[in-house]
C-alpha positions as CSV (number, residue, x, y, z in Angstrom):
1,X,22.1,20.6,-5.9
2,X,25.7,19.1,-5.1
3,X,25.4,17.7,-1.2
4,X,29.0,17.6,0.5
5,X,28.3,16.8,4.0
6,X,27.2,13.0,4.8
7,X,23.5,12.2,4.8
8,X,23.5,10.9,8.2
9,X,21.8,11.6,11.6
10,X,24.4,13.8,13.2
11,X,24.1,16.4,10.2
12,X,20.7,15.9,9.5
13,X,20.4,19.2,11.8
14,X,22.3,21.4,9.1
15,X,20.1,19.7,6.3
16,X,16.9,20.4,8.3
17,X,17.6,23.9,8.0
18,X,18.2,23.8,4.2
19,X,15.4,21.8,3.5
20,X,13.2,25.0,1.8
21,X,15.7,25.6,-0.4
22,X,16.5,21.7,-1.2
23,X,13.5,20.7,-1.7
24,X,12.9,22.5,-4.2
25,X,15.8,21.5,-6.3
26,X,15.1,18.5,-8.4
27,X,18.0,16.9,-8.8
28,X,20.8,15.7,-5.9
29,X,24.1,15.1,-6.9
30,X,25.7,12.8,-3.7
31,X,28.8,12.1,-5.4
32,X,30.8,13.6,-2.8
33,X,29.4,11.2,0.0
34,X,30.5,8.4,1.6
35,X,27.7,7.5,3.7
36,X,23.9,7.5,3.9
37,X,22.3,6.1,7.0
38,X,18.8,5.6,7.4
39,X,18.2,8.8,8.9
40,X,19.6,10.4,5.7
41,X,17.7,8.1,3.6
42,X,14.1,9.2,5.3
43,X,15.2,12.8,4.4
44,X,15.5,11.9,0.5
45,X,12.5,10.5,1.0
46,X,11.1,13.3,2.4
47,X,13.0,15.7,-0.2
48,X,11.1,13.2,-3.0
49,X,7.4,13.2,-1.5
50,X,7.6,16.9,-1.1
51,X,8.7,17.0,-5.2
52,X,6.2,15.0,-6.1
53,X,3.4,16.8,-4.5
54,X,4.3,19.0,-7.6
55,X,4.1,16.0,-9.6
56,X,8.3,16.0,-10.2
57,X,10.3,13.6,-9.1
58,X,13.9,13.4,-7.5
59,X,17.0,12.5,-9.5
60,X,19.6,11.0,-7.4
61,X,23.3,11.6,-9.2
62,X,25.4,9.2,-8.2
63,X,24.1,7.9,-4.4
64,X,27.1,6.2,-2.5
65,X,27.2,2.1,-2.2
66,X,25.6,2.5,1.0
67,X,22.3,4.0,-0.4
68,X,21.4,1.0,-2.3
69,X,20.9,-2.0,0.6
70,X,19.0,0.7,2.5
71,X,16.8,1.7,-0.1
72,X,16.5,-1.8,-0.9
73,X,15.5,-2.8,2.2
74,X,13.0,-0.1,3.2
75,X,11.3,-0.4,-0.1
76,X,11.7,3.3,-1.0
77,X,14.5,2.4,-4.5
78,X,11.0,3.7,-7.1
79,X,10.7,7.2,-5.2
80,X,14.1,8.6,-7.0
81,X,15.2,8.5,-10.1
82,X,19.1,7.2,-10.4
83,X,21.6,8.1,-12.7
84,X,25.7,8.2,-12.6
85,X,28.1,11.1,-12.8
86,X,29.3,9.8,-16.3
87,X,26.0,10.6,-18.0
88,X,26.3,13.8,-16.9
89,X,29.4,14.5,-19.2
């Protein structure tokens, strides 16, 4: 599932209404984004804890720079799996 719009609270209102269909999709390709704020970062987890209560897990394809401090610092980097666009070629 390719996200476009920013993972951040003021579109978190469009996600929320896609949720039944992203949540089902195991893998989230956030190459397009600039930003993730923490907002958008509970919503991955979210997106990952409703994935793995079907024991799969969520593959984050290329998060932006800020994803990685965030994730850091709430403890949440082992709930998604992290890969780059590149190894998708």
């Amino acid at each position: 599932m390719k996200l476009e719009r920013e993972l951040t609270r003021d579109m978190l209102p469009a996600y929320w209404a896609e949720r039944h269909t992203l949540f089902g999709a195991e893998r989230a390709d956030l190459s397009k984004l600039k930003q993730i704020d923490s907002v958008g970062l509970a919503f991955l987890v979210q997106w990952s804890q409703a994935l793995a209560a079907g024991n799969k897990a969520l593959t984050l394809i290329s998060p932006p720079t800020s994803f990685y401090p965030l994730a850091d610092l709430y403890g949440v980097s082992s709930l998604f799996e992290l890969t780059d666009n590149t190894a998708e070629s």
